[in-house]
MIDOSE-1310 file (N, C-alpha, C; in nm, 2 decimals, decimal comma, always signed):
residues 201
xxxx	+1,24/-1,32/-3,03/+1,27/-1,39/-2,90/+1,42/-1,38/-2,87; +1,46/-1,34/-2,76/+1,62/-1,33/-2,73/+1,66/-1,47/-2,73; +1,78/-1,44/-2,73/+1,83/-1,65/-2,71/+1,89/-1,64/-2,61; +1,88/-1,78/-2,55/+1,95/-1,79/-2,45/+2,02/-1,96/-2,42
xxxx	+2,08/-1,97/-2,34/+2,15/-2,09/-2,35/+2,05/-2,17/-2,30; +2,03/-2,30/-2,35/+1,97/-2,41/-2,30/+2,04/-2,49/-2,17; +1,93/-2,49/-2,05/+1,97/-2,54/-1,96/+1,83/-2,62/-1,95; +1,89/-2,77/-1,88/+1,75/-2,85/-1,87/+1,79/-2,93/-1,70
xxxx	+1,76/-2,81/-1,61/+1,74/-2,85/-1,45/+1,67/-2,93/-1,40; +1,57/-2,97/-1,49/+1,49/-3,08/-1,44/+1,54/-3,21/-1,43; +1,51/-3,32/-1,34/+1,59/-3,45/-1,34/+1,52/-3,55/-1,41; +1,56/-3,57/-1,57/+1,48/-3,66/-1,62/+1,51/-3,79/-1,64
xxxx	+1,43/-3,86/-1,57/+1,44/-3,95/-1,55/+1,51/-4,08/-1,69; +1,61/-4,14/-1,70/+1,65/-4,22/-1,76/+1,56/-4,34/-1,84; +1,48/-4,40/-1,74/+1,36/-4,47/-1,78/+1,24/-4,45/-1,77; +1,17/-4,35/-1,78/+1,06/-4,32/-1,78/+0,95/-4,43/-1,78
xxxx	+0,96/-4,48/-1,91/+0,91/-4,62/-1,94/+0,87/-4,69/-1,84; +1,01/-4,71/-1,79/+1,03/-4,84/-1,68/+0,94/-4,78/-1,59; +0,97/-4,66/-1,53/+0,90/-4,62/-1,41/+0,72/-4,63/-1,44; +0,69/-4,57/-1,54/+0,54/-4,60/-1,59/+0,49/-4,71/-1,63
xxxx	+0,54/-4,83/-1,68/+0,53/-4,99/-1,65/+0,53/-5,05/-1,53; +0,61/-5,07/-1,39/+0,64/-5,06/-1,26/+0,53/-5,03/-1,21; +0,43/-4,88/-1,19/+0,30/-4,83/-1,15/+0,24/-4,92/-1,22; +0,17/-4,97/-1,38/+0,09/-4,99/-1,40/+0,08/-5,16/-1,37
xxxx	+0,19/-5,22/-1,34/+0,25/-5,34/-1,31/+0,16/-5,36/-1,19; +0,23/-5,28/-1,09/+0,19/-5,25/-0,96/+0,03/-5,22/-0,91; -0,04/-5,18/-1,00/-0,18/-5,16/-1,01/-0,24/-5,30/-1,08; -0,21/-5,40/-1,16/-0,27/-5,45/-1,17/-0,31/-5,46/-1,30
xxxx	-0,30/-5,29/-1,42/-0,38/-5,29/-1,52/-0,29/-5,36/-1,65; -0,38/-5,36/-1,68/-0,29/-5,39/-1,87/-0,29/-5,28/-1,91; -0,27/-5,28/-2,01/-0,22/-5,24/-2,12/-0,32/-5,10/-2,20; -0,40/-5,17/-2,25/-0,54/-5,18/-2,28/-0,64/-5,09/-2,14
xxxx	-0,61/-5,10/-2,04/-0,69/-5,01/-1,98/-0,67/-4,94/-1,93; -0,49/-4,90/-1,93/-0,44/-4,79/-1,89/-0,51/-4,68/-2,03; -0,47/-4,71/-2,13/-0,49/-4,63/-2,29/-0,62/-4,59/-2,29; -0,76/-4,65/-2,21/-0,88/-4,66/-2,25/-0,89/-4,54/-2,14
xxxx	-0,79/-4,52/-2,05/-0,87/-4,47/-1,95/-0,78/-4,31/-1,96; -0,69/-4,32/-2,05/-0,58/-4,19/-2,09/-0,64/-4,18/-2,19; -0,72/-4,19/-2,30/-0,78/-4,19/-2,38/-0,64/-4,16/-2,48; -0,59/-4,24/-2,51/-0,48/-4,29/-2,59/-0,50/-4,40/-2,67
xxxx	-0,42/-4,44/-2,81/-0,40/-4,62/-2,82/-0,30/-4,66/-2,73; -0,32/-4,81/-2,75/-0,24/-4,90/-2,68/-0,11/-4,91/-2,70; -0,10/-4,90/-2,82/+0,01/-4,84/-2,91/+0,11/-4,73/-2,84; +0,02/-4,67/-2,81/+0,10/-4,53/-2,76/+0,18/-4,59/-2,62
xxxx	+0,05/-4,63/-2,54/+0,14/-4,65/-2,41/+0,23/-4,76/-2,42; +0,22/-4,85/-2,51/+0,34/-4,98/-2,51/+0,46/-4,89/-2,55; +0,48/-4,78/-2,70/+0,62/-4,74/-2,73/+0,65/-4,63/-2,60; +0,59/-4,61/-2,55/+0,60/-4,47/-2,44/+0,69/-4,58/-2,27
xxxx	+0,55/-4,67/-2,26/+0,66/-4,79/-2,19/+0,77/-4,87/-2,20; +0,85/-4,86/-2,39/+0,94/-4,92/-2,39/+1,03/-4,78/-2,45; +1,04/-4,70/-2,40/+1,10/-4,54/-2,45/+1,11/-4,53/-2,58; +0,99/-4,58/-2,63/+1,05/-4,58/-2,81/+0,98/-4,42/-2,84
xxxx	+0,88/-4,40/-2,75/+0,84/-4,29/-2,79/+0,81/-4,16/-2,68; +0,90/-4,09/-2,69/+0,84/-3,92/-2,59/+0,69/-3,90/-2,54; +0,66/-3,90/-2,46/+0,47/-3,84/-2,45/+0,54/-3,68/-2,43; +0,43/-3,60/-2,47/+0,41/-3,48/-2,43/+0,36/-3,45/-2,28
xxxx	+0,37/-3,31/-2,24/+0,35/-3,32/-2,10/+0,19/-3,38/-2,10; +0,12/-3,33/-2,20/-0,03/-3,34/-2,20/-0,05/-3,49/-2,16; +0,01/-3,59/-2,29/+0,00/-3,70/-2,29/+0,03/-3,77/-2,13; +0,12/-3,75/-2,11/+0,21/-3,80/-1,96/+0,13/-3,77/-1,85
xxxx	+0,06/-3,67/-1,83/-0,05/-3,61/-1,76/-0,17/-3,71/-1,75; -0,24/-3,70/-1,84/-0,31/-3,86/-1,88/-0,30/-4,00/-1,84; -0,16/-4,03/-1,91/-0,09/-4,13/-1,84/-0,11/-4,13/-1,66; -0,01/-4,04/-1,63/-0,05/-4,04/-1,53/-0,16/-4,03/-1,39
xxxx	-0,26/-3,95/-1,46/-0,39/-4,00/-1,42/-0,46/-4,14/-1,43; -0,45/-4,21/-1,54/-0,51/-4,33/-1,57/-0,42/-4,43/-1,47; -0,34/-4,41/-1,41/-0,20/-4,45/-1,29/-0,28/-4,41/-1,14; -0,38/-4,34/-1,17/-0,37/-4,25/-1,03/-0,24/-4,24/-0,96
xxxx	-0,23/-4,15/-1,03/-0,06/-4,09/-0,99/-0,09/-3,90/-1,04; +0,06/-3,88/-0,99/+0,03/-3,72/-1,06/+0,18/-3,70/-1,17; +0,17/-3,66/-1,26/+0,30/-3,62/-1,34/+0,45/-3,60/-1,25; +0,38/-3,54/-1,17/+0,55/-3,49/-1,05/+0,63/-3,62/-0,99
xxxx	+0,48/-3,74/-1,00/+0,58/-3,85/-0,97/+0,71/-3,93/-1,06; +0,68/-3,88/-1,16/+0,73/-3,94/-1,23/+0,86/-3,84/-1,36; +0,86/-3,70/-1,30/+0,94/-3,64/-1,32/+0,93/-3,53/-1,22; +1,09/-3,43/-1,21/+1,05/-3,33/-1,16/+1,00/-3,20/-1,19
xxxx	+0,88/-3,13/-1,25/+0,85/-3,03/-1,28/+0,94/-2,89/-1,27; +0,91/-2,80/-1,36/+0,96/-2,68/-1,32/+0,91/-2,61/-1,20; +0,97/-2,59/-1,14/+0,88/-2,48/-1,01/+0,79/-2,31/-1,03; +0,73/-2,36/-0,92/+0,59/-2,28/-0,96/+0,68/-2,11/-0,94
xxxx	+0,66/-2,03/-1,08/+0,72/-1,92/-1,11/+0,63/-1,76/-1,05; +0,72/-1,67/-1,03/+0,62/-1,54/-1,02/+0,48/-1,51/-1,12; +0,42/-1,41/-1,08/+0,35/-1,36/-1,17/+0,36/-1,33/-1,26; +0,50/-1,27/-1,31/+0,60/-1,20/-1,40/+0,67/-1,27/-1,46
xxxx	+0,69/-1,31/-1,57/+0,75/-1,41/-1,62/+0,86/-1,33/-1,73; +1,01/-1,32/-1,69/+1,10/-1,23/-1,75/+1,21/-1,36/-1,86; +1,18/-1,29/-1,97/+1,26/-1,38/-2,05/+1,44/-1,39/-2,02; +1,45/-1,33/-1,99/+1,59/-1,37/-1,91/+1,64/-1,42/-1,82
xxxx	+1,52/-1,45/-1,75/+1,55/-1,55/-1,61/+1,48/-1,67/-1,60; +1,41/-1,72/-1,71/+1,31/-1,85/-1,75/+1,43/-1,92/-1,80; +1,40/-2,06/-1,77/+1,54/-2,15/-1,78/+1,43/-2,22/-1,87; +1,47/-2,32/-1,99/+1,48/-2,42/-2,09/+1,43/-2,53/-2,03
xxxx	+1,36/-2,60/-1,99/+1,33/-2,77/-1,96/+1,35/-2,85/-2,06; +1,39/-2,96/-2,06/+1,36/-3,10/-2,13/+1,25/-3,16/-2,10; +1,17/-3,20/-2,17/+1,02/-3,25/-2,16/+1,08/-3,41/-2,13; +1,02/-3,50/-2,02/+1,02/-3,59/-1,98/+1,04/-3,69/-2,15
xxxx	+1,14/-3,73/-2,11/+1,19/-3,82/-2,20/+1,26/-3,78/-2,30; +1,28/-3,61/-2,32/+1,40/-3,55/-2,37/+1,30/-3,55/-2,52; +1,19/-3,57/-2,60/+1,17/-3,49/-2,69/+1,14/-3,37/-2,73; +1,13/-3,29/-2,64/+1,10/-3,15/-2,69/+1,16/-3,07/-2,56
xxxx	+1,18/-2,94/-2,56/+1,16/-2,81/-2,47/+1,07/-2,79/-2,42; +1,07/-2,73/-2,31/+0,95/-2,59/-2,30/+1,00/-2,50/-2,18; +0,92/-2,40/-2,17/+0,95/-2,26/-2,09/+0,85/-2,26/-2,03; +0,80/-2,27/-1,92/+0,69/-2,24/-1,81/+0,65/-2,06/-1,78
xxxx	+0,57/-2,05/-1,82/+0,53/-1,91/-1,86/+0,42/-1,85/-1,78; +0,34/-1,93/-1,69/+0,29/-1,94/-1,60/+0,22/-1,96/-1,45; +0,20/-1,89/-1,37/+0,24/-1,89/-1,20/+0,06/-1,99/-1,20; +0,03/-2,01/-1,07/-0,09/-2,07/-1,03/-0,15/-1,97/-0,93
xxxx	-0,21/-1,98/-0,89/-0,36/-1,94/-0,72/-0,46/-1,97/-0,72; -0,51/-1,94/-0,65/-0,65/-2,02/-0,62/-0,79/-1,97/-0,75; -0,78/-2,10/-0,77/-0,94/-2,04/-0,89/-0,83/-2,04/-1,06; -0,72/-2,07/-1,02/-0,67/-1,98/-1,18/-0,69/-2,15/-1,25
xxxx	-0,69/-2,16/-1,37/-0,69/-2,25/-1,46/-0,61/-2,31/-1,55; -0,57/-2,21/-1,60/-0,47/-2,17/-1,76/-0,32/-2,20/-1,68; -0,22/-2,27/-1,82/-0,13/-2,28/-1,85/-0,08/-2,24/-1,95; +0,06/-2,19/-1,91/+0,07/-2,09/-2,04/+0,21/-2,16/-2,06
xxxx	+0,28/-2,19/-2,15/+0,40/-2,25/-2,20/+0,47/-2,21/-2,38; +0,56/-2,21/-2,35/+0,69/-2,20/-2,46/+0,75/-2,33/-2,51; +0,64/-2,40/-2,63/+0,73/-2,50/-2,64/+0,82/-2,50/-2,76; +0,97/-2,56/-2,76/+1,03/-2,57/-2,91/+0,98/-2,76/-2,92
xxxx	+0,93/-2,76/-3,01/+0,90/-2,86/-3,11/+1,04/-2,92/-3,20; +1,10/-3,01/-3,18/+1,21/-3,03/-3,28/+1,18/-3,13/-3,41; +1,22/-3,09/-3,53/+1,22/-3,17/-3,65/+1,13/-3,30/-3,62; +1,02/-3,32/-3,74/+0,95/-3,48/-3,69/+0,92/-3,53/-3,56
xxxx	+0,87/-3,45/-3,47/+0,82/-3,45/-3,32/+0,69/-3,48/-3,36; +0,63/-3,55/-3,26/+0,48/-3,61/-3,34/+0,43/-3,63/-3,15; +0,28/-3,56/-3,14/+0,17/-3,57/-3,02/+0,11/-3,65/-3,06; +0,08/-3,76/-3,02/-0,01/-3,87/-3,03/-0,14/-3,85/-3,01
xxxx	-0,27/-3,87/-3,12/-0,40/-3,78/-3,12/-0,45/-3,83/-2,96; -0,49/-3,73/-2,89/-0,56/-3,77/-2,79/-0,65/-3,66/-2,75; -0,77/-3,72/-2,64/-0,88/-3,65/-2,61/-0,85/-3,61/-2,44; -0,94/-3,51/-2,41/-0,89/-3,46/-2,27/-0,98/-3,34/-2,21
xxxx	-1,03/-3,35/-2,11/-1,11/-3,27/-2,10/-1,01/-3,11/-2,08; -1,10/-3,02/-2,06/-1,03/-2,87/-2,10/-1,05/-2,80/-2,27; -0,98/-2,70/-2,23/-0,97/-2,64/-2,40/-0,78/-2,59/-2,41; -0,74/-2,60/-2,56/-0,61/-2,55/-2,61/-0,63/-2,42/-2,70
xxxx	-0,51/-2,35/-2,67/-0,49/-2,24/-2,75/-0,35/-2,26/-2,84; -0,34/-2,27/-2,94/-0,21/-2,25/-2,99/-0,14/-2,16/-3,06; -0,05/-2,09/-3,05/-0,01/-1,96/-3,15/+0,16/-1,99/-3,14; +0,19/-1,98/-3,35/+0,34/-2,05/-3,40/+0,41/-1,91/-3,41
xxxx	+0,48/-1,92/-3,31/+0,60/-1,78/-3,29/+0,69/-1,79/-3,47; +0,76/-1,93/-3,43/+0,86/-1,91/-3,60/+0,85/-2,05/-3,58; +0,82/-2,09/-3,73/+0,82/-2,24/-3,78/+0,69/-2,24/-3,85; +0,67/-2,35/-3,86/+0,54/-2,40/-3,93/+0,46/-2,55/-3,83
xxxx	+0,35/-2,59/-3,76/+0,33/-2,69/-3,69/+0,20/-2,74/-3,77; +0,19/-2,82/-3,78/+0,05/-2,94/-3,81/-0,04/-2,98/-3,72; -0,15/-2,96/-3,67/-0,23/-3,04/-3,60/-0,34/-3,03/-3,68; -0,40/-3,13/-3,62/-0,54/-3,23/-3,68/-0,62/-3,27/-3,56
xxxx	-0,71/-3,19/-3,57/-0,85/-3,14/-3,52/-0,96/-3,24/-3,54; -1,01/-3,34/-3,47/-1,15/-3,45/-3,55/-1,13/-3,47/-3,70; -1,02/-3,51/-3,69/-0,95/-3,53/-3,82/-0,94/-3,41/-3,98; -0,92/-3,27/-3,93/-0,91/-3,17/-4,03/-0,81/-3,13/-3,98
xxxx	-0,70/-3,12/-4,10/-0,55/-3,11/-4,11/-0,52/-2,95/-4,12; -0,46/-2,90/-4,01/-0,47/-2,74/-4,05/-0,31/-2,74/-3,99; -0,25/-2,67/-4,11/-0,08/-2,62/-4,11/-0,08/-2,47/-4,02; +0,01/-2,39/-3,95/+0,00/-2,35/-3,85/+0,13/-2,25/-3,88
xxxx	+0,13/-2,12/-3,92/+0,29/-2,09/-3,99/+0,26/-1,97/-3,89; +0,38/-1,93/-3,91/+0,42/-1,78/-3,75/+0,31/-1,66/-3,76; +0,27/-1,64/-3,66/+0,14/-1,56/-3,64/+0,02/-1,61/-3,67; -0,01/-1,77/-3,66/-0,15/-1,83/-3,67/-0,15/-1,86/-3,54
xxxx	-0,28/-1,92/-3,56/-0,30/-1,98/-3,38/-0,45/-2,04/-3,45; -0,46/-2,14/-3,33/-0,61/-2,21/-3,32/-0,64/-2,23/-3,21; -0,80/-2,25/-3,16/-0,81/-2,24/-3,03/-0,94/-2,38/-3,04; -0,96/-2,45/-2,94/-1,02/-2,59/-2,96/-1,07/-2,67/-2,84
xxxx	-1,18/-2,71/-2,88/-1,21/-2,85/-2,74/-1,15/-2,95/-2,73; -1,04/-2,94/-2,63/-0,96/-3,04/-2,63/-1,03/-3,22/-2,60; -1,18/-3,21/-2,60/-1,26/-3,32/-2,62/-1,28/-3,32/-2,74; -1,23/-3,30/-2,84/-1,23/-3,33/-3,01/-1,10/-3,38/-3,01
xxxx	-1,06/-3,51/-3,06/-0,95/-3,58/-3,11/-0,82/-3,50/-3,16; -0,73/-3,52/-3,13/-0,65/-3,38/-3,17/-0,51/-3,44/-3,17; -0,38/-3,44/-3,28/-0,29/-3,45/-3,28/-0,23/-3,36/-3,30; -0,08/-3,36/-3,30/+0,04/-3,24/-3,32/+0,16/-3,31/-3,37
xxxx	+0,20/-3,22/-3,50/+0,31/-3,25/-3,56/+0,41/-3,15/-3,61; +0,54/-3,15/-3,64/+0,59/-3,12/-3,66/+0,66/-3,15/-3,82; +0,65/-3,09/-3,91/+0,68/-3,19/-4,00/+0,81/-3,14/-4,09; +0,83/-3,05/-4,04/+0,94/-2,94/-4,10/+1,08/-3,01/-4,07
xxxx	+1,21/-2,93/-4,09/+1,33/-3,00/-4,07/+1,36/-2,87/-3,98; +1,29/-2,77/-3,91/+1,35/-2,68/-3,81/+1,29/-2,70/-3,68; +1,30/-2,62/-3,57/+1,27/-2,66/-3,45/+1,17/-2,57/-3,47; +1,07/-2,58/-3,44/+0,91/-2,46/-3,42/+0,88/-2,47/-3,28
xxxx	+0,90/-2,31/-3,25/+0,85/-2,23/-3,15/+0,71/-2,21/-3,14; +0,66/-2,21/-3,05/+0,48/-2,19/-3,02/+0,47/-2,16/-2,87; +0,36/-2,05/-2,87/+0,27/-2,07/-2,73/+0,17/-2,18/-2,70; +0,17/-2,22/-2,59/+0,06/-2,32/-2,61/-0,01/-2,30/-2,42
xxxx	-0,14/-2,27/-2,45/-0,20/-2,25/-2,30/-0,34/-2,33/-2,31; -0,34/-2,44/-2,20/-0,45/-2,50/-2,21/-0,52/-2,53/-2,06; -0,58/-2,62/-2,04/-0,69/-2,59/-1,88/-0,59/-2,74/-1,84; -0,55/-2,76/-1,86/-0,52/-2,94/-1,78/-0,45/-2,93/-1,72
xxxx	-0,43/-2,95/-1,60/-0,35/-2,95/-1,48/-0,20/-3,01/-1,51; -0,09/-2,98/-1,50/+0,00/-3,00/-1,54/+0,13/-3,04/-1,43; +0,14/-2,93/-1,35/+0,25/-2,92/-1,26/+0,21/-2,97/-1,10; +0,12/-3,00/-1,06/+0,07/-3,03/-0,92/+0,04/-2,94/-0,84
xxxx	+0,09/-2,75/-0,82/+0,02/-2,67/-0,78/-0,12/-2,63/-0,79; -0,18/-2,70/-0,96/-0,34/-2,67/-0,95/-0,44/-2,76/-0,84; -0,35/-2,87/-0,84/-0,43/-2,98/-0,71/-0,44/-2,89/-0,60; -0,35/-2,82/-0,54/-0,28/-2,76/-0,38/-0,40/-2,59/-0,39
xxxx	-0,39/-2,59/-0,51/-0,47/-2,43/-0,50/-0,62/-2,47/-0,51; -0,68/-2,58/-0,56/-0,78/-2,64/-0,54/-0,80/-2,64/-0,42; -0,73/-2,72/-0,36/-0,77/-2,78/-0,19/-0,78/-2,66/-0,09; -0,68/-2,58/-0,15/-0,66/-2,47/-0,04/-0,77/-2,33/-0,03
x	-0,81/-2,31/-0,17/-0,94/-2,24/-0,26/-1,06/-2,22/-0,12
């Protein structure tokens, strides 16, 4: 993989937290039925509401459905890219809340599904197990990654990959002291163009 300088154009939002407490304030829900309905613990969305803890885009996605909201509200996404996706002109994002990277690797249209992303994983980064309709693919460019599958622990070293119902319980870790690079392409709507190519379909 070439290197390139890290730029993070997206505007992340300072309080995340705050902003996703505010909605759930604003709606009425606890605690307890935002998590039930993100299929999350409560746990998760309390440290996630007090920025103790990063969600992943997946997670935040979730969140933000159980909000009836869309992710874009609550950060600004990378914009919807060509067909062609050239490693020298893909810019670096900060994942909402600044724990991890990713590289957006894939365009939308009508009917398409798949998300395709580059994410770097840094040192002790931890996805909180969650369920979700869709399926994941994962494949470890350089590093080593941990996830746990309906609770079977399978380590993940450069040139593995696993592929999965993402309605099976599933966490992701990181457990190494380096940053691990991965592909990762899954069905969940992520950026807000798959809503628009729906409608327009």
């Amino acid at each position: 993989m070439l290197t390139k300088k890290t730029s993070r154009p997206a505007d992340i939002p300072a309080d995340l937290g705050g902003k996703l407490r505010a909605r759930r304030v604003a709606l009425g829900l606890t605690l307890e039925a935002v998590a039930k309905k993100a299929r999350v613990t409560t746990g998760f969305v309390s440290q996630v509401e007090r920025n103790i803890t990063s969600p992943s885009l997946l997670s935040l996605t979730a969140l933000a459905e159980a909000l009836d909201a869309h992710i874009t509200e609550f950060f600004d996404t990378p914009p919807k890219p060509d067909q062609t996706s050239r490693v020298e002109m893909r810019e670096i994002y900060a994942s909402p809340g600044g724990g991890f990277e990713f590289e957006r690797l894939s365009t939308t249209f009508p009917g398409s599904t798949l998300n395709g992303l580059l994410v770097h994983h840094p040192p002790g980064f931890v996805i909180e197990e969650m369920v979700h309709d869709g399926e994941e693919f994962y494949y470890v460019i350089n590093g080593a990654l941990t996830l746990v599958v309906d609770g079977v622990r399978t380590v993940l070293g450069a040139g593995d990959s696993i592929h999965f119902d993402s309605m099976r319980p599933h966490s992701v870790l990181n457990e190494t002291g380096r940053t691990v690079t991965v592909l990762i392409v899954n069905t969940m709507a992520l950026f807000g163009e798959e809503r628009e190519d729906k409608q327009h379909d």
